[in-house]
C-alpha positions in Angstrom: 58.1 45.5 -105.3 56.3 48.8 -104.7 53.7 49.9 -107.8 55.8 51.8 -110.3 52.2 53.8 -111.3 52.0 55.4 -108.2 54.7 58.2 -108.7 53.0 59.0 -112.3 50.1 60.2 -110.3 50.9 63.5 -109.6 48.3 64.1 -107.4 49.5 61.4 -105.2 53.0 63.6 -104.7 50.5 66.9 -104.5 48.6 65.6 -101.8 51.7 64.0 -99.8 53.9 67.5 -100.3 51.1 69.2 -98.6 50.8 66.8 -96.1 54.1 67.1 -95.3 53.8 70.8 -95.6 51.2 70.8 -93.2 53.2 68.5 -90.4 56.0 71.1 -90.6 54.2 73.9 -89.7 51.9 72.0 -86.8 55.6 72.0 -84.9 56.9 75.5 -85.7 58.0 77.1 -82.6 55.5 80.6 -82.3 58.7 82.8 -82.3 59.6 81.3 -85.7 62.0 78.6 -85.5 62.1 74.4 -85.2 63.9 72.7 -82.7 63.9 68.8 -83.1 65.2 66.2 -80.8 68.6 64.6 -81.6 68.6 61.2 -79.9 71.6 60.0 -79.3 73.7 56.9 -78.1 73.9 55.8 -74.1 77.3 57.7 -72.7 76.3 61.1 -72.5 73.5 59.9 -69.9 76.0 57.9 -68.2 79.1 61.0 -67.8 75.8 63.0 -66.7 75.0 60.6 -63.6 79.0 60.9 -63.2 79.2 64.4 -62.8 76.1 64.1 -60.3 77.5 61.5 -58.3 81.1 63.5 -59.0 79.7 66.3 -57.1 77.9 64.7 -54.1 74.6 65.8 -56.0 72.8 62.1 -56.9 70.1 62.9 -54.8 69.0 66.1 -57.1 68.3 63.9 -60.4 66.2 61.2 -60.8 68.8 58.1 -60.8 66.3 55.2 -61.5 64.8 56.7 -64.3 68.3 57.7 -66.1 69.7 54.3 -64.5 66.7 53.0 -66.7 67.7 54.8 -69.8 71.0 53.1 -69.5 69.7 49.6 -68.7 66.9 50.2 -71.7 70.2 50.2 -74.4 72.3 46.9 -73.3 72.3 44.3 -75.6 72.0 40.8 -75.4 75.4 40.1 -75.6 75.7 42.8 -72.3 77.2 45.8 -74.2 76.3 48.8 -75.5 76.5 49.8 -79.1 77.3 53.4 -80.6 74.1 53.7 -82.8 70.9 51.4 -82.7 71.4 48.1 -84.6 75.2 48.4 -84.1 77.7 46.3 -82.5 78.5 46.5 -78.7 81.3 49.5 -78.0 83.9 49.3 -75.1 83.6 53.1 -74.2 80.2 53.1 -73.9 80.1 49.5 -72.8 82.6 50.8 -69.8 80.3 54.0 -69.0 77.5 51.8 -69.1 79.0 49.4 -66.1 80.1 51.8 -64.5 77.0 54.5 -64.7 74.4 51.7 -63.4 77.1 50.2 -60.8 77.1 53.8 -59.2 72.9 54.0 -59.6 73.1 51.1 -57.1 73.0 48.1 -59.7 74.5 44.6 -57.8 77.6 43.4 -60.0 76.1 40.3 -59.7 73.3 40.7 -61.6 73.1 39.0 -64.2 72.8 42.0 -66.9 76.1 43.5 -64.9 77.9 40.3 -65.4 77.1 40.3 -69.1 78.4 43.5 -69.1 81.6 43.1 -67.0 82.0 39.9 -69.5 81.9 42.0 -72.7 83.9 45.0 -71.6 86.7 42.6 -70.7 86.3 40.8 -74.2 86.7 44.4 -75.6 89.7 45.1 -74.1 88.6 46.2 -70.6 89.6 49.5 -69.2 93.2 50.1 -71.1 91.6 50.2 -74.4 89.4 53.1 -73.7 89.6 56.5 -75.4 91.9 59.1 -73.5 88.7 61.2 -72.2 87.1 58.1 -70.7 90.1 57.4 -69.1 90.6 60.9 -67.4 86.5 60.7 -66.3 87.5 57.2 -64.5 90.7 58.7 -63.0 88.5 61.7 -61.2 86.4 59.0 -59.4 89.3 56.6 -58.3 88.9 54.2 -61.0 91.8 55.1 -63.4 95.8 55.8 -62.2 96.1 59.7 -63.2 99.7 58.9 -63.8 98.5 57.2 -66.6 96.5 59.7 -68.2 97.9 61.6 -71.0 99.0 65.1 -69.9 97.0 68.1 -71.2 98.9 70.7 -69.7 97.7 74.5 -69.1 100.8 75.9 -70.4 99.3 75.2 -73.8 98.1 78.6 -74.5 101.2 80.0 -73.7 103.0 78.5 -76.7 102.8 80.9 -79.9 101.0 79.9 -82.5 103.7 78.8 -84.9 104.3 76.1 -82.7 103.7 72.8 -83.7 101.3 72.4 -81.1 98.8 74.9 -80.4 95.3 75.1 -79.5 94.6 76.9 -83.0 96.3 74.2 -85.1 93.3 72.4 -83.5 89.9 71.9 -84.3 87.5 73.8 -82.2 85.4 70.8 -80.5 89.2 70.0 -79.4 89.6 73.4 -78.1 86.1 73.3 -76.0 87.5 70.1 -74.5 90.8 70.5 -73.9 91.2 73.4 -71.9 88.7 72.9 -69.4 90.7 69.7 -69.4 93.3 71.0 -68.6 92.2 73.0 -65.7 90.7 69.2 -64.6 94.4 67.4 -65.6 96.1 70.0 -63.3 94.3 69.5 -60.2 93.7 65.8 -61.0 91.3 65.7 -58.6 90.0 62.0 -57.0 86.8 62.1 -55.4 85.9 58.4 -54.9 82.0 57.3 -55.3 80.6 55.2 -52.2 78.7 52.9 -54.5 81.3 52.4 -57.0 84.7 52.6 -55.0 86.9 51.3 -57.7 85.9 49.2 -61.3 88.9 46.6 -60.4 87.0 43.9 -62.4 86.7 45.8 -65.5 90.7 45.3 -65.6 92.4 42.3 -68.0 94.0 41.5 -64.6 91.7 42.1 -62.2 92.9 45.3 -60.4 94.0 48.8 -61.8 97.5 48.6 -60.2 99.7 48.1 -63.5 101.7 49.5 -65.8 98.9 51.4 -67.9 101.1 53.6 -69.9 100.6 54.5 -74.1 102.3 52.1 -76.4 105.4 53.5 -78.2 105.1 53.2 -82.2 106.8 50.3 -83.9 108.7 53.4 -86.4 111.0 54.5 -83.8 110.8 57.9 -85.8 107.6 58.5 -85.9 105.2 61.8 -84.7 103.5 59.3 -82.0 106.8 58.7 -80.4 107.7 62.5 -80.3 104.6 62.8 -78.4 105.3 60.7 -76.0 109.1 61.9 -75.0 106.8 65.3 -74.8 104.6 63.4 -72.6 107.0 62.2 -70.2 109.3 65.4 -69.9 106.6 67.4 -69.5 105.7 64.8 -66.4 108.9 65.3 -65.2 108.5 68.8 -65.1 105.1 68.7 -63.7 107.3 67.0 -60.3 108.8 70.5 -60.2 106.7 72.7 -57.2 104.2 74.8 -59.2 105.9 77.7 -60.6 104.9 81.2 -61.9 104.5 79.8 -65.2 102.0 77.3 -64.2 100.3 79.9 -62.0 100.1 82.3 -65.1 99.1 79.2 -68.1 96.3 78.4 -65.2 95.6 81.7 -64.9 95.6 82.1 -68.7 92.7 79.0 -69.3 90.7 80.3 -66.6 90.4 83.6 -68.2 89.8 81.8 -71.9 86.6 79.7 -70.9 85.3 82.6 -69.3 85.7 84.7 -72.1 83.4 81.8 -73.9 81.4 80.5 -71.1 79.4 84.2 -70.7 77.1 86.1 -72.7 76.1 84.9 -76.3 76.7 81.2 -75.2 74.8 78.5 -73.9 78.2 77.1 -72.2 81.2 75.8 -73.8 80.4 75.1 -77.5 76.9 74.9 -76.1 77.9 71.1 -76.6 77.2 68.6 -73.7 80.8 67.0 -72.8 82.3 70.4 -72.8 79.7 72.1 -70.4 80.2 69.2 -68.0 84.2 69.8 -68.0 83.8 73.5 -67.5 81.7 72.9 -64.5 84.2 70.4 -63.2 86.5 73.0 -64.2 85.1 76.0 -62.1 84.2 74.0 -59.1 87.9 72.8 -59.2 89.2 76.1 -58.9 86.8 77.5 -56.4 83.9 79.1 -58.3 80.6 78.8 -55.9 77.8 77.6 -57.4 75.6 80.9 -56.6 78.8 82.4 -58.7 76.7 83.4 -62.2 79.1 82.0 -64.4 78.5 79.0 -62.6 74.6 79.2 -62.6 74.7 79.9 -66.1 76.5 77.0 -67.6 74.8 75.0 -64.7 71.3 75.8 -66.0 72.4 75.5 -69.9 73.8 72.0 -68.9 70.9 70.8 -67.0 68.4 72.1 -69.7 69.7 69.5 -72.3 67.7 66.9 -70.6 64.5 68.9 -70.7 62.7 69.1 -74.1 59.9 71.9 -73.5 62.6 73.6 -76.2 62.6 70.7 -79.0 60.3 69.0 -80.6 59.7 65.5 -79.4 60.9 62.3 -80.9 58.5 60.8 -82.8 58.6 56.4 -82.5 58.2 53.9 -84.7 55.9 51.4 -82.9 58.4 48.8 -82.7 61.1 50.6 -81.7 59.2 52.4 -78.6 61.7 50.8 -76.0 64.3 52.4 -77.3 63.9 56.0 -76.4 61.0 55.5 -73.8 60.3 53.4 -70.6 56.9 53.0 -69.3 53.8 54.3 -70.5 53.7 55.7 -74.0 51.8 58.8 -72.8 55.1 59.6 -70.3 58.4 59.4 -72.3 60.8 58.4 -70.6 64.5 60.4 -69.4 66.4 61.1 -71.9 69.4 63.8 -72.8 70.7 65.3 -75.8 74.1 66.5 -76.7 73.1 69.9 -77.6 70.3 72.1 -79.2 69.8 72.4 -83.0 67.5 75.3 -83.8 69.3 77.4 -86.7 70.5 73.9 -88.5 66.4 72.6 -88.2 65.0 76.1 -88.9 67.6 76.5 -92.0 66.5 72.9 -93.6 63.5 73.3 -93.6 62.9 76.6 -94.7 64.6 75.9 -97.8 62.2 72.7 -98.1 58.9 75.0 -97.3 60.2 77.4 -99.8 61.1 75.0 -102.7 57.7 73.1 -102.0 55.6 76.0 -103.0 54.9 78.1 -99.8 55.9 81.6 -100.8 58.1 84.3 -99.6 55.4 86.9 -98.5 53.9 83.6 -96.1 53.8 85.1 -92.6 54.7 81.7 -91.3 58.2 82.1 -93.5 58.8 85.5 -92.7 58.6 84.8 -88.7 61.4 81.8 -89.9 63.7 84.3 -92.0 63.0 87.0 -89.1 64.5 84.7 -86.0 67.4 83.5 -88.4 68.7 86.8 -89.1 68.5 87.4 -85.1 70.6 84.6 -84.7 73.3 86.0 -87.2 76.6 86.9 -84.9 77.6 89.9 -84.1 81.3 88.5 -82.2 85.0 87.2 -84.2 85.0 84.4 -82.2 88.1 81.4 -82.8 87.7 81.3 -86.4 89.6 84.7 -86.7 93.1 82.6 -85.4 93.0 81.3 -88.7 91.5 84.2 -90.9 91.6 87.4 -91.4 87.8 88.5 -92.5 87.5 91.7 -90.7 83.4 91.7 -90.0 81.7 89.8 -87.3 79.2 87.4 -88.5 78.1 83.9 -89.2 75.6 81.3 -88.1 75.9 79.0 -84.9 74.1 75.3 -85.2 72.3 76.7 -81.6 70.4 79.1 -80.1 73.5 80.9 -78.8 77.1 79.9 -79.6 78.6 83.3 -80.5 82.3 81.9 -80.5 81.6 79.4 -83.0 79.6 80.2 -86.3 80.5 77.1 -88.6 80.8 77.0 -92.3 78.1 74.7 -93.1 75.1 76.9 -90.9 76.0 79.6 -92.3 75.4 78.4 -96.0 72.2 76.3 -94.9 71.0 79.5 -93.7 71.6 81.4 -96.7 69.9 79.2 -98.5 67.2 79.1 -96.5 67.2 82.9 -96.2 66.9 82.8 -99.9 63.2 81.1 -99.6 62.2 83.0 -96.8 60.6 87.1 -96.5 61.8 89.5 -93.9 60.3 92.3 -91.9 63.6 94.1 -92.9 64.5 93.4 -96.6 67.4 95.6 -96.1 68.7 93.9 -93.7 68.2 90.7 -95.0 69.9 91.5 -98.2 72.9 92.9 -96.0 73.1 89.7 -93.7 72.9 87.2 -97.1 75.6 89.8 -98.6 77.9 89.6 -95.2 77.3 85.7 -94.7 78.6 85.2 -98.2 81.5 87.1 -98.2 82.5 85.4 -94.6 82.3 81.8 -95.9 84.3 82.6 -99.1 87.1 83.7 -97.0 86.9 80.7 -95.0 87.6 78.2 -98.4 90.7 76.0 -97.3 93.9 75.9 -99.7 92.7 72.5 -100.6 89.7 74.3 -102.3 87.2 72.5 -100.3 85.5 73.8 -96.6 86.1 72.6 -93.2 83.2 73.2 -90.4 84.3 76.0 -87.9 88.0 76.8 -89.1 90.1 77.3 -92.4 93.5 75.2 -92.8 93.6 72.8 -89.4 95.0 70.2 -91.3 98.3 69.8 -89.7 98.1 65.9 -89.9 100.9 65.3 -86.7 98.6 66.6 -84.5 96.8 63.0 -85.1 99.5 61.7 -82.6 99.1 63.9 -79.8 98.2 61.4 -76.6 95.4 63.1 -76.2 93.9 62.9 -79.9 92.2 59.4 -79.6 88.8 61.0 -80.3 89.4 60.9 -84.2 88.5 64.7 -84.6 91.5 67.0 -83.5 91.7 68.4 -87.3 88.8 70.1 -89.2 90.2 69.3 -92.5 87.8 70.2 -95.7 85.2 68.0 -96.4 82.9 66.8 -99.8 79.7 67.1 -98.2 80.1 70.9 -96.9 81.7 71.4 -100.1 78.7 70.4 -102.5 76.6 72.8 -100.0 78.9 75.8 -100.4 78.4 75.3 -104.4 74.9 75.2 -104.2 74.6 78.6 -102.1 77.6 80.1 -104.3 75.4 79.2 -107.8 72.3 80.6 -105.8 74.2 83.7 -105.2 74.9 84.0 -109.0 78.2 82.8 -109.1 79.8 80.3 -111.7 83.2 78.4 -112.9 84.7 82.0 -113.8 84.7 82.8 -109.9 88.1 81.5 -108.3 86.4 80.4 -105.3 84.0 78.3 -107.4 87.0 76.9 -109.4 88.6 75.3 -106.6 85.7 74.2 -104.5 84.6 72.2 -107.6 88.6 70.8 -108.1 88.7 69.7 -104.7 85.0 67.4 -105.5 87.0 65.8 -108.7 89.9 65.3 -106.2 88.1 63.4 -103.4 85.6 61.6 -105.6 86.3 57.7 -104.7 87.0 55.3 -107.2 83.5 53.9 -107.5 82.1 57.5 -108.0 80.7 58.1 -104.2 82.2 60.8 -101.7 83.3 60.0 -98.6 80.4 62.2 -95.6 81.9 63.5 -92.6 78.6 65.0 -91.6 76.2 62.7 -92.5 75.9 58.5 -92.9 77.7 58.3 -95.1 78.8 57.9 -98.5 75.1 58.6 -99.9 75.3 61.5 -97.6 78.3 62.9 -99.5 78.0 61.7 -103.0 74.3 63.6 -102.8 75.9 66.6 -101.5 78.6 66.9 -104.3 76.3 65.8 -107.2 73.9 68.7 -106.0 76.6 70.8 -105.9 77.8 70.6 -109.4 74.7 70.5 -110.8 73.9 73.7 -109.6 77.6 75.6 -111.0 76.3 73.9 -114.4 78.6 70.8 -114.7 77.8 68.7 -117.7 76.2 65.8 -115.8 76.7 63.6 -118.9 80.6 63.3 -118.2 82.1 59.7 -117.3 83.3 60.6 -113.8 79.8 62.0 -112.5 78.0 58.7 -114.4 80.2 57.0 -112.3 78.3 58.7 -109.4 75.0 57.8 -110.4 75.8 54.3 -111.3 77.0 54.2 -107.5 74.0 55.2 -106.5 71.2 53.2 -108.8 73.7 50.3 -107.7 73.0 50.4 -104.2 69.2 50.6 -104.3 67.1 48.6 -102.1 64.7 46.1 -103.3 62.1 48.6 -101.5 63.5 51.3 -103.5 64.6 53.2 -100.5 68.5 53.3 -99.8 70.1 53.1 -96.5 73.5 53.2 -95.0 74.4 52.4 -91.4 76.9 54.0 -89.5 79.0 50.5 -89.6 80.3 51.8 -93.1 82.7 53.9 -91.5 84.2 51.2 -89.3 83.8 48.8 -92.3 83.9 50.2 -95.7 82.9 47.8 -97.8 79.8 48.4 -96.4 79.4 51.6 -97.8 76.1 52.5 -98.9 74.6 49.1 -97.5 71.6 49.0 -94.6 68.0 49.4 -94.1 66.4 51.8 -96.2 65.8 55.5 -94.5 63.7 58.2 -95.5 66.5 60.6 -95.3 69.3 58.5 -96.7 66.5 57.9 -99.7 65.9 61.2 -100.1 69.6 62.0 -100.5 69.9 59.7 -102.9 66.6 60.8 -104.8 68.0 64.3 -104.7 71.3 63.0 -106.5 69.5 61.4 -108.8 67.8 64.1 -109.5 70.1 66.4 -110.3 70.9 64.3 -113.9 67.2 64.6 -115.5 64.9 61.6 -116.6 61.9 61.7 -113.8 60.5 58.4 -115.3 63.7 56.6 -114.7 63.0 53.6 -112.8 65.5 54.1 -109.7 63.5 57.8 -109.5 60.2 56.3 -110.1 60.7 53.7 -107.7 62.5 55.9 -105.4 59.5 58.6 -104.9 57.4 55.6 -104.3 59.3 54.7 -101.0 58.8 57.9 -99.8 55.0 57.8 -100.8 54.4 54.5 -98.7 56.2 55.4 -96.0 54.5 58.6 -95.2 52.4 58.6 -92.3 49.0 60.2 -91.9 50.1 63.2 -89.8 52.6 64.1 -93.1 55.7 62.7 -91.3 57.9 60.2 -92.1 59.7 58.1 -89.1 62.6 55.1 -88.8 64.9 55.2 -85.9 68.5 54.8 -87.6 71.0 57.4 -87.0 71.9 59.1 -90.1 73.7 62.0 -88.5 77.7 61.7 -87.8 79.4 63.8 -85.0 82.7 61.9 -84.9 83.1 58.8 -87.6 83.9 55.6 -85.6 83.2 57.8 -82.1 80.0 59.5 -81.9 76.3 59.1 -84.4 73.5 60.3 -83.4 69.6 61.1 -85.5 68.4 64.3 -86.9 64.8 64.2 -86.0 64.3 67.0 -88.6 66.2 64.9 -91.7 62.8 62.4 -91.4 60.6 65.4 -92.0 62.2 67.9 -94.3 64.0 66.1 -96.2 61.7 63.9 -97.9 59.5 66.7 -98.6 62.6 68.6 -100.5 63.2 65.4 -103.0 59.8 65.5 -103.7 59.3 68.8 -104.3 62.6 68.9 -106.3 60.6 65.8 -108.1 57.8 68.0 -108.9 59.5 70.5 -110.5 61.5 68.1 -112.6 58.7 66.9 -114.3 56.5 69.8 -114.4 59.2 70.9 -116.7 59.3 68.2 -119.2 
């Protein structure tokens, strides 16, 4: 048990808040902004070496060294998990055969034969998600007939049709129409070192009747999908047509619309990039083309970190993001840049730590976020009708795709930050406010990067295995948009208020948690809706929000840290369970917070965790992922979460009980 005194020492919380303080600033970019690493699991390096060896170009990136990466990840058992201390995955269990089988791996080695063992305990091949299916099928190693069809006449349909690109959530968008450019060539290029993945089948060979299973409910929206499928199959038999001609024409002109200027590719997200440039080559951009150079350079950057901050490694966890000497990290990619998001956080942190708003260091901040402020109506105008072009992308440049949740981080981090322009900050806080109240959902709540994609069939499409074709409203963005709507001055007499907090009291769990899309997981989203009521003044006192902190005093560690792995989404009665984290303890701390009483014990024992576990440099460090891109698909760690956010609770902390 840690020493309850220590927290009682305010001098000890002084000295580590400065410390902290201190560490932030040593890795401030010059221009202003933070950039931190976001490690990730092992498949975006393997569809990386794919699309290399796709192309014909192994020979232009280091193979052994990625192959390494790869290899670095298997488990004893011979899979590959989604997030470090999780179970073995079949996709990236798959990707992972197959990546180091085209590096030049024997598949009978013995670590291949682990893996080959496990995959076909997982299912083998068949079970994969749709997407790795379609990757397999453009190197010979999956039937295309099989694949579901994504075809380009999609954007022809209008959009009150049940299906359409805008009843779909924009990460679906980036993927799918670029995927369809790929599903309409279905192009086979086989690889010399990995001809076929025969043994990865239940039966030994990919001939077979791989076709989707048909729902039990004969009347169900899975099934109606699938007579889609196969009629639109039998049309595809039919020579190409004009309207084929004119839907290809159609996608073409779509990703290049959001490929060009103000973007760092497709979403500036990794898997979308690499299907564009499959995409283009397919039909018959050249690679000097500058489209093509463009997106080329943007994907190829994402495994160069002059731009981010590098991870920082708990000694016994080195292995896991570097091979070889300490001094030379080793490959490594990421799945896209983070810059506004980081830069947002932890301004807000600086600012409610004590660094002031005339600080040139948080002026240089508040001066590169409003640069970054949008000036295009990208794909969330589809779905509403705000008139002015603005909002925050999570990158450096993603001008078609401001999201929700940025754009309130940045106002609140605006809010701590000077400007070199006060008039213009004033105008872009004023503009960024009115934008994300227009974006509230009918629910009440806020989605990410769309208002009302919630049309819950679309769940059934073939192609929707990825567990993310909706961006339905969510608790944890919720809670932020209440914070940043009290911080603007508004309260429970403002409509938009109103219904933000009655969509909290109607997702709040039975045990007094919130589910967290965005983060792990349900101390992720109870902290986020606790800090948002506090802040519109909800009487913290009331039975349903004790509930809340019960749930989380219940589930403190012995340490007094909390922790949650990502497992809890797979399994949740293990919700709120796993090794403690800094940032899953700081959520927590912050929730706790938000109800008084500093000398509680779960507080007292709480800002001791985070005392202890600071490091001399100011930082904090655990390698966990507490980030969420997909539940049950994709996790992946904030590098900035185990900086700024312990520094926030404790400030927070500070203030508390300088005020009792």
């Amino acid at each position: 048990m840690l020493d309850e005194t220590v927290s009682n020492n305010s001098s000890a919380v002084d000295d580590s808040i400065r410390k902290a303080q201190d560490f932030l600033f040593s890795i401030q970019h010059e221009d202003g902004y933070w950039n931190c690493e976001l490690p990730i699991d092992s498949t975006v390096a393997c569809d990386y070496l794919l699309y290399f060896f796709w192309t014909g170009e192994a020979d232009a990136i280091p193979v052994d060294r990625i192959a390494d990466f790869v290899r670095g990840r298997q488990l004893e058992d011979g899979g590959w998990p989604q997030f470090p201390g999780g179970p073995s995955e079949l996709n990236a269990t798959v990707k992972g055969y197959h990546a180091l089988k085209m590096a030049g791996d024997s598949p009978n080695a013995e670590h291949m034969q682990r893996a080959r063992t496990k995959a076909l305990e997982l299912g083998g091949i068949p079970a994969m998600h749709t997407w790795g299916k379609l990757y397999l099928a453009m190197v010979g190693c999956f039937p295309w007939k099989f694949c579901p069809l994504i075809p380009v006449e999609l954007l022809m349909l209008p959009k009150w049709f049940p299906v359409h690109i805008y009843r779909m959530s924009s990460w679906t968008r980036n993927m799918l129409v670029p995927l369809s450019v790929i599903n309409h060539f279905k192009p086979v290029r086989e690889i010399p070192s990995c001809p076929d993945l025969n043994e990865l089948y239940p039966e030994g060979t990919m001939e077979g009747n791989w076709s989707l299973k048909w729902s039990e409910k004969t009347f169900s929206a899975k099934n109606v999908f699938l007579v889609l499928d196969k009629l639109g199959r039998f049309v595809n038999h039919i020579p190409e047509g004009i309207t084929r001609k004119r839907g290809l024409k159609i996608a073409e002109q779509w990703i290049c619309d959001r490929v060009g200027q103000g973007s760092d590719g497709m979403g500036a997200i990794f898997p979308a990039i690499m299907n564009v440039l499959i995409a283009f080559e397919l039909l018959g951009y050249k690679k000097d083309h500058w489209l093509f150079k463009k997106n080329r350079r943007h994907f190829e950057e994402l495994t160069m970190f002059d731009r981010v901050q590098p991870v920082f490694l708990s000694n016994d966890q080195t292995d896991y993001y570097e091979k070889g000497e300490k001094t030379e990290p080793g490959w490594r990619v990421g799945p896209c840049f983070s810059p506004v998001w980081d830069t947002a956080l932890i301004t807000m942190a600086l600012g409610e730590s004590g660094i002031g708003k005339d600080d040139a260091r948080m002026t240089r901040a508040g001066d590169w976020l409003l640069d970054r402020e949008i000036g295009l109506r990208g794909d969330w105008k589809e779905n509403c009708d705000f008139p002015e072009a603005t909002g925050w992308a999570f990158e450096f440049n993603n001008d078609w795709y401001p999201d929700v949740d940025d754009t309130f981080q940045v106002l609140l981090g605006l809010n701590e930050t000077g400007a070199s322009d006060e008039d213009r900050h004033s105008a872009c806080l004023d503009r960024g406010m009115r934008w994300c109240r227009a974006m509230q959902c009918k629910e009440g709540g806020f989605a990410a990067f769309d208002k009302d994609v919630t049309d819950w069939w679309l769940e059934a499409v073939p192609f929707a295995d990825h567990n993310a074709i909706l961006d339905p409203p969510c608790s944890d963005i919720t809670g932020r948009a209440l914070e940043t709507l009290a911080m603007a001055g508004y309260d429970t007499e403002d409509d938009v208020v109103r219904r933000a907090r009655q969509f909290l009291v109607d997702t709040q769990e039975q045990d007094g948690s919130w589910f967290g899309r965005w983060g792990v997981n349900y101390i992720y989203g109870t902290s986020h809706a606790i800090r948002g009521l506090k802040a519109i003044g909800e009487d913290m006192t009331q039975v349903w929000l004790q509930k809340s902190r019960n749930f989380l005093e219940n589930n403190q560690n012995a340490d007094g840290g909390w922790g949650e792995s990502c497992w809890s989404y797979h399994d949740d009665s293990t919700r709120a369970q796993g090794e403690s984290t800094a940032s899953q303890t700081a959520w927590a701390l912050l929730g706790l917070l938000c109800y008084g009483d500093p000398e509680r014990a779960s507080i007292r024992r709480a800002v001791n965790y985070l005392l202890e576990k600071q490091l001399e440099d100011g930082s904090w460090r655990y390698d966990e992922f507490t980030g969420t891109g997909f539940p049950r698909i994709f996790y992946l760690k904030y590098t900035s979460y185990q900086w700024y956010l312990p520094l926030y609770a404790l400030a927070k902390y500070r203030k508390l009980c300088d005020k009792q």
